[in-house]
C-alpha positions as CSV (number, residue, x, y, z in Angstrom):
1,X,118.2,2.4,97.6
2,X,119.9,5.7,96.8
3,X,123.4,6.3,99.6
4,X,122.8,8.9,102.1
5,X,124.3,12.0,101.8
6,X,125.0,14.6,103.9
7,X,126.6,18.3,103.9
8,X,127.2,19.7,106.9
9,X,126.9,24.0,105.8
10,X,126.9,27.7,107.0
11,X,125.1,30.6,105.4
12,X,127.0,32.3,103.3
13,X,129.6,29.7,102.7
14,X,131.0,30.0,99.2
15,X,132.7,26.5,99.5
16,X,129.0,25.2,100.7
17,X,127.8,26.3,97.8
18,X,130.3,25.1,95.7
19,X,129.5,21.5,97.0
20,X,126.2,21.7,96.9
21,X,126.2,22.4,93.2
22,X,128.4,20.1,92.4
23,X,126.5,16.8,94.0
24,X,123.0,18.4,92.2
25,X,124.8,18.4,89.1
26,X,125.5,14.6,89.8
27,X,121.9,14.7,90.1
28,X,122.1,13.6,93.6
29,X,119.9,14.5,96.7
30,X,121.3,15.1,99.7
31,X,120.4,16.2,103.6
32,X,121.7,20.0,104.2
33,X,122.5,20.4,108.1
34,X,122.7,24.4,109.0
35,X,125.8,24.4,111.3
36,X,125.7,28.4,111.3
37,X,124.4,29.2,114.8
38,X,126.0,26.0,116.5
39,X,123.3,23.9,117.9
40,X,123.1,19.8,117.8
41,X,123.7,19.5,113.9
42,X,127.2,21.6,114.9
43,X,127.6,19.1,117.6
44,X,126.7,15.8,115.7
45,X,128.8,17.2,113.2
46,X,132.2,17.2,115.8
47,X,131.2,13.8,116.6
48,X,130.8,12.2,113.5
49,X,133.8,14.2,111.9
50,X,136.2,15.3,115.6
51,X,139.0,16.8,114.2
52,X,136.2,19.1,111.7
53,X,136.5,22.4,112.2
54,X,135.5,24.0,108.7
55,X,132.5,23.6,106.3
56,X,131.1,22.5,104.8
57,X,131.6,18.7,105.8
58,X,130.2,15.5,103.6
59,X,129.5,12.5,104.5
60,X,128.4,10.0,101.9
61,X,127.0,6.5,103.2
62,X,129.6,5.8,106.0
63,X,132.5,7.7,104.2
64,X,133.5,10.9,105.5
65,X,134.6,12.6,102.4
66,X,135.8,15.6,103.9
67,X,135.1,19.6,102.7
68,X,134.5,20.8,98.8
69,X,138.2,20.2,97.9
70,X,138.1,16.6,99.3
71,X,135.0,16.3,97.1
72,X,136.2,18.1,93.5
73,X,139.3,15.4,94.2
74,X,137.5,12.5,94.5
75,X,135.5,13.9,91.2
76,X,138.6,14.7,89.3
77,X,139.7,11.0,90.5
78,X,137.2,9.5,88.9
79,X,136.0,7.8,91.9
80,X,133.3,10.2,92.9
81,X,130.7,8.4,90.9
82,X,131.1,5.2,92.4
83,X,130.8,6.7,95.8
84,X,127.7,8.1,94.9
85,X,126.1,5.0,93.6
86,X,126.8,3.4,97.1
């Protein structure tokens, strides 16, 4: 069974966007959460992540991975991958 993924984003978010197209090139799907207005994603988001206060924010299986440069450093690592396959 494929890991869960999630990216906490905002409209008009070029690091969003960033990250977005770098977990479909990995071929990847992934749950988008719209944190623009605010609202209960925004607030899930605080709670799973407290001391969040940028997007986007990802979350792969239990592992907060962080925002797009947390994600492009786990990928230049070499460990992004693994994370992926669960």
């Amino acid at each position: 069974m494929p890991v869960q993924i999630d990216v906490y984003s905002k409209g008009y978010c070029p690091f969003c966007t960033r990250a977005k197209a770098l977990l479909k090139s990995k071929g990847v799907e992934f749950n988008e959460m719209d944190v623009t207005l605010g609202g209960p994603k925004k607030k899930e988001m605080m709670e799973r992540a407290p001391m969040a206060r940028t997007v986007p924010q990802i979350f792969i299986g239990d592992v907060h991975v962080g925002g797009y440069d947390d994600l492009t450093r786990l990928d230049s690592a070499g460990k992004l991958d693994a994370l992926l396959a669960g």
